[in-house]
C-alpha positions as CSV (number, residue, x, y, z in Angstrom):
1,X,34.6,150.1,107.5
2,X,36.6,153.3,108.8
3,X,40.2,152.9,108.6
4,X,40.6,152.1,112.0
5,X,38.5,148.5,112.1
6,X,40.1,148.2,108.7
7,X,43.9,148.0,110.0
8,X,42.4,146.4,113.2
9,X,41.0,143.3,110.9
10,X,44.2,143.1,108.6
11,X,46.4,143.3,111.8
12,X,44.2,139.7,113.2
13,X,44.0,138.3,110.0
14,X,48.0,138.9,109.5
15,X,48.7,136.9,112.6
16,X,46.9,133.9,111.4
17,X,48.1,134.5,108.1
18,X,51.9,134.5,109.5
19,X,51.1,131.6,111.5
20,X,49.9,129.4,108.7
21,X,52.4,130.6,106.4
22,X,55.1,129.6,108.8
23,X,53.9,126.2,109.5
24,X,53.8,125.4,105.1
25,X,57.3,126.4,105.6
26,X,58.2,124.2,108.2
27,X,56.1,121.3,106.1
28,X,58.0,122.0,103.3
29,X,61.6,122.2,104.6
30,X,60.6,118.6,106.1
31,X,59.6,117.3,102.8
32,X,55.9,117.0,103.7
33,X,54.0,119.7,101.6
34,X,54.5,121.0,98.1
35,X,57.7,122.7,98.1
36,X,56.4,124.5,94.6
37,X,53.7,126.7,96.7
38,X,54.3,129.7,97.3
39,X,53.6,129.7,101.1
40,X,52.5,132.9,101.6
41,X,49.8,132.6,98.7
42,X,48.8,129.5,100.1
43,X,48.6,130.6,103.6
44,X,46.2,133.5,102.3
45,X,44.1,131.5,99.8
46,X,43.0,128.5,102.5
47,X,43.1,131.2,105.1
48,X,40.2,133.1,103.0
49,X,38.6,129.4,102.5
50,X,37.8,129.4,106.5
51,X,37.1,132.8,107.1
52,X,34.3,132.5,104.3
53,X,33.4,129.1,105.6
54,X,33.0,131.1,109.6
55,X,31.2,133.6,107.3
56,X,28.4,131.1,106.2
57,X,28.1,128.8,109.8
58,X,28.1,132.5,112.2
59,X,26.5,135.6,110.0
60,X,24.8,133.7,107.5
61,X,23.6,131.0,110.1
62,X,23.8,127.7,107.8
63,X,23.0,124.7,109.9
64,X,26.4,122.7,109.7
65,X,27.8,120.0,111.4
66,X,30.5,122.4,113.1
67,X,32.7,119.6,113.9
68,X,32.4,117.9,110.6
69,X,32.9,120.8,108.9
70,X,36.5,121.5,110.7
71,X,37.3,118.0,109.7
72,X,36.5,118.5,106.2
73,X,38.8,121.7,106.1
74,X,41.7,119.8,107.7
75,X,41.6,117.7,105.2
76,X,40.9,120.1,102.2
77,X,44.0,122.1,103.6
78,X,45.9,118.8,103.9
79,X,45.2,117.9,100.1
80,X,45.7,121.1,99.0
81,X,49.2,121.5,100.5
82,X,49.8,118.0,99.0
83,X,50.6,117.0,102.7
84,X,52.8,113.3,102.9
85,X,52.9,111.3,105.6
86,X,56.1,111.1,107.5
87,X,58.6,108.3,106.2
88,X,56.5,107.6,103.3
89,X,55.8,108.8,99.5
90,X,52.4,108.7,100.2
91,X,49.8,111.5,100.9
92,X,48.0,111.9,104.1
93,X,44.5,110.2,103.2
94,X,42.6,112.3,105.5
């Protein structure tokens, strides 16, 4: 990639990187996620988890369930945060 697509990419990616790291935050302040991960880190790791995942359904053309498949990364992202369910001390099930 010239240097140009490169910045291009991380600029895109950095949005939804901010996004998702902002919305951990906000979980954790509320008491709903993990407040012991870091949520930049996090934000990055399960942000690289669906860009491989959009990797494998669009340029590797795996025949997935695309709605099953978002489903199942909700919910990996919602275990992996350790996600609660308001007004309880139990996780989200999903």
């Amino acid at each position: 990639l010239d240097d140009n697509l490169r910045s291009l990419l991380l600029e895109v990616r950095e949005f939804y990187v901010g996004r998702s790291e902002e919305g951990i935050r906000r979980l954790q302040a509320a008491g709903l996620a993990n407040p012991d991960l870091d949520p930049r880190l996090t934000a990055i790791a399960l942000g690289g988890m669906v860009e491989q995942v959009a990797v494998i359904i669009d340029e590797l053309r795996e025949p997935l369930d695309t709605e099953k498949m978002v489903d199942h990364l909700s919910r990996l992202w919602a275990s992996a945060i350790g996600l609660r369910i308001p007004g309880t001390n139990a996780q989200n099930p999903a």
